[in-house]
C-alpha positions in Angstrom: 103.2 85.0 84.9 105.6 81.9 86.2 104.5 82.9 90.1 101.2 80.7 89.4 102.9 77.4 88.1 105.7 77.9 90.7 103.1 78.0 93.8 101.1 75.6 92.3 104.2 73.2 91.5 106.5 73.8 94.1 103.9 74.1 97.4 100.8 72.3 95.7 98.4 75.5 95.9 95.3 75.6 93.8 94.5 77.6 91.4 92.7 80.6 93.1 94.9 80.6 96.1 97.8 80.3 94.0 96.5 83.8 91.6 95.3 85.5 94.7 99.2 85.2 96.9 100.3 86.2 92.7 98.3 89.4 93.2 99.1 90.4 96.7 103.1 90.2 96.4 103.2 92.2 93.2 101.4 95.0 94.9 104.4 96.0 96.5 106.5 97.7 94.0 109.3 94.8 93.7 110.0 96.0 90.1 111.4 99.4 90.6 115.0 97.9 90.6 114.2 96.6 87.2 113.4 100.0 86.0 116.2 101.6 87.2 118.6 98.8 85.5 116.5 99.0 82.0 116.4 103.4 82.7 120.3 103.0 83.1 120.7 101.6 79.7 119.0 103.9 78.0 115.8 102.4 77.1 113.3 104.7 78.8 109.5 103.9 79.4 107.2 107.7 78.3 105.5 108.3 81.7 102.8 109.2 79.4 102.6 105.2 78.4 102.6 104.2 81.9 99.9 106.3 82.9 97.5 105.1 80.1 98.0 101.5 80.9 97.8 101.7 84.4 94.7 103.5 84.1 93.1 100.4 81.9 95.2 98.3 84.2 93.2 99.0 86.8 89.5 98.4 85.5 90.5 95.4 84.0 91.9 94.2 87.0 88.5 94.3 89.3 86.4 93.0 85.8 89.0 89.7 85.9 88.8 89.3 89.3 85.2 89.5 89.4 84.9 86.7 86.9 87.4 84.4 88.5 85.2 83.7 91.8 82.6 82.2 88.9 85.2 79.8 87.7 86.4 76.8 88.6 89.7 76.1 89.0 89.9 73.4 86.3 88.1 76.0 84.2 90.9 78.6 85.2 93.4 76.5 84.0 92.8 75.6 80.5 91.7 79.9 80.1 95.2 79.8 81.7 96.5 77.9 79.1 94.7 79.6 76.1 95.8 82.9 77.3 99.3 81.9 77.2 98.9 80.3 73.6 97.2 83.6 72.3 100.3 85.4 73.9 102.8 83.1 72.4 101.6 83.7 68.6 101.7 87.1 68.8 105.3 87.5 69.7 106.4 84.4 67.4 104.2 85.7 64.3 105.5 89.2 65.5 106.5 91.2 62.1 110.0 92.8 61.8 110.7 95.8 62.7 111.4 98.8 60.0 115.2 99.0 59.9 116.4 102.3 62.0 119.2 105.0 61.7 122.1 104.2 64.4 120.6 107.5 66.1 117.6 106.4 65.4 118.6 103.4 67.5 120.6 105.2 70.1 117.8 108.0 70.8 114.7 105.0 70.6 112.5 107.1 69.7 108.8 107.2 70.9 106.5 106.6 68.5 102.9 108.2 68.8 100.3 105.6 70.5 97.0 106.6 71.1 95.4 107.0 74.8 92.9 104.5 73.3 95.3 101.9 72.5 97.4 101.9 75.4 94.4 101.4 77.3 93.1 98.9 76.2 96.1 97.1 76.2 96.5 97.7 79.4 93.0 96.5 80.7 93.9 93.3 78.8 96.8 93.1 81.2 94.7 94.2 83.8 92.0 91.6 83.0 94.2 88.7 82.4 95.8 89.9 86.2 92.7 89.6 87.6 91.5 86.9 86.6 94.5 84.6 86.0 96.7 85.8 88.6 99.3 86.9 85.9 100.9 90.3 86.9 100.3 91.4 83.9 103.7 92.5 82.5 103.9 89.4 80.5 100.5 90.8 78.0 102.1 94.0 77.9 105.5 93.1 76.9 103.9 90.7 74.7 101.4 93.5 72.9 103.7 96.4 73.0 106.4 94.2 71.0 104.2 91.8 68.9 101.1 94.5 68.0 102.6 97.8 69.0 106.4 97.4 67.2 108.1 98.6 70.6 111.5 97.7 70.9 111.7 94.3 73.3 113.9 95.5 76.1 111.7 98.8 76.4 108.2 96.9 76.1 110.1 94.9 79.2 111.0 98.3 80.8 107.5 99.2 80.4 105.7 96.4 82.0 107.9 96.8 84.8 107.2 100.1 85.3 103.3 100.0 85.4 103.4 97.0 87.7 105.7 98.9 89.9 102.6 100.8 90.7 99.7 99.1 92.6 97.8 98.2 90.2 97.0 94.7 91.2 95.8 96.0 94.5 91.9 96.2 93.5 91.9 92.7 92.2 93.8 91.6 95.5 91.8 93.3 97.5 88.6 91.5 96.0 90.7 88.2 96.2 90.9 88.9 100.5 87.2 90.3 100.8 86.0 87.2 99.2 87.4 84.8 101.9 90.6 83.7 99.8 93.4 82.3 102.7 96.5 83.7 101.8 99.7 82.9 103.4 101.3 85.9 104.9 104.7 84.5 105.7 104.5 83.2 101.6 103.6 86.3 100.3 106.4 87.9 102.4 109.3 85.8 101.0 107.9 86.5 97.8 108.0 89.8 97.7 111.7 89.6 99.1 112.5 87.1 96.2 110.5 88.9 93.7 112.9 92.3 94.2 115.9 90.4 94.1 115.2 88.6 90.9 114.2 91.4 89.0 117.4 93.5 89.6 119.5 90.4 88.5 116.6 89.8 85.6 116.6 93.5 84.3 120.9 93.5 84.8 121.0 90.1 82.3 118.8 91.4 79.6 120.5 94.5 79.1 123.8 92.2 78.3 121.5 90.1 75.4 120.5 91.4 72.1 116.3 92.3 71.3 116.2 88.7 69.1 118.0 86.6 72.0 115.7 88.1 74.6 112.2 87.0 71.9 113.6 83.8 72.1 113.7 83.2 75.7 110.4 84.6 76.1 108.9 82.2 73.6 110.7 79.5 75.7 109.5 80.6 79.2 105.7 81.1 77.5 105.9 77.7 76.0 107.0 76.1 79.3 104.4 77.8 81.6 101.3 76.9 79.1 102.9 72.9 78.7 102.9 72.8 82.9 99.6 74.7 83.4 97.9 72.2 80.2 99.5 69.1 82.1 97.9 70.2 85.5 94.3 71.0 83.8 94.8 67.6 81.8 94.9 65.3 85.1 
């Protein structure tokens, strides 16, 4: 999700360069390490989740980025900006969750979500991927957690693990066949960064609690959608 207002900030991109070098880099799986750190504390992701979301992950993907050649950038930006907003309710006005046993707590247990849901939760991320650029780990982390009452540091586990896959490889692949000039070089420091933040990422959440780690992803949703707003104002 920040890869878009970084490249479009920091080396003056537009918009559908900037989502289509977003797409490439997080086809290679730069999120494993963050898997591992999350699967290390115990909070485990149900391959059966990951499966489902991928799935919808996938046909969402090639519908955004389908949709995205129609669009302006200006357009892009303020749908940008909406999309963030949207995402930003949903884990402020999130609900608490039901108090649970300490084994409860220790175990996390699964609770039963439907093939259904998870898919179409997952070609919202794949959509908003697509179409936007995000990698679509922030909509999951966001809708597991806000709609779904999935523990925050597992909902983040989770939408590391399906981007680990390649799902963003049919919208980036649509991005390149439709004549998008993507720096290679770019991409390949990216990728390079992308891995190395993650592991430090995934290390540093597992030291904070579930509230401090809603907190700072209100903040970092709040600042992307101000920047992105200020860019689509001018």
């Amino acid at each position: 999700g920040i890869l878009v207002p970084l490249l479009i900030l920091l080396i003056g991109k537009d918009q559908h360069v900037a989502q289509g070098i977003s797409l490439v880099a997080q086809v290679v799986p730069t999120s494993l390490s963050g898997v591992r750190n999350y699967q290390r504390s115990g909070h485990h992701v149900p391959l059966r989740w990951v499966i489902w979301l991928a799935v919808g992950f996938c046909a969402g993907g090639i519908i955004g980025a389908l949709l995205a050649t129609h669009v302006t950038d200006r357009a892009l930006q303020w749908t940008f900006v909406g999309y963030l907003a949207i995402l930003e309710a949903l884990v402020v006005l999130r609900p608490p969750r039901p108090k649970t046993t300490a084994a409860e707590t220790e175990t996390e247990v699964d609770p039963w979500l439907s093939w259904a849901t998870l898919a179409a939760i997952g070609t919202v991320a794949g959509w908003s991927s697509g179409f936007l650029g995000i990698g679509g780990g922030l909509a999951i982390t966001a809708l597991m957690a806000g709609v779904l009452q999935v523990t925050q540091h597992r909902a983040q586990a989770l939408s590391l693990a399906v981007t680990a896959l390649p799902v963003t490889l049919p919208a980036a692949l649509l991005y390149v066949q439709q004549g998008t000039e993507l720096p290679w070089l770019t991409i390949v420091s990216l990728v390079i960064g992308l891995w190395i933040g993650t592991d430090i990422g995934a290390r540093g959440a597992n030291l904070l609690s579930p509230a401090r780690l809603r907190v700072i992803l209100i903040i970092v949703i709040a600042g992307m959608a101000i920047f992105m707003a200020s860019k689509a104002w001018r």
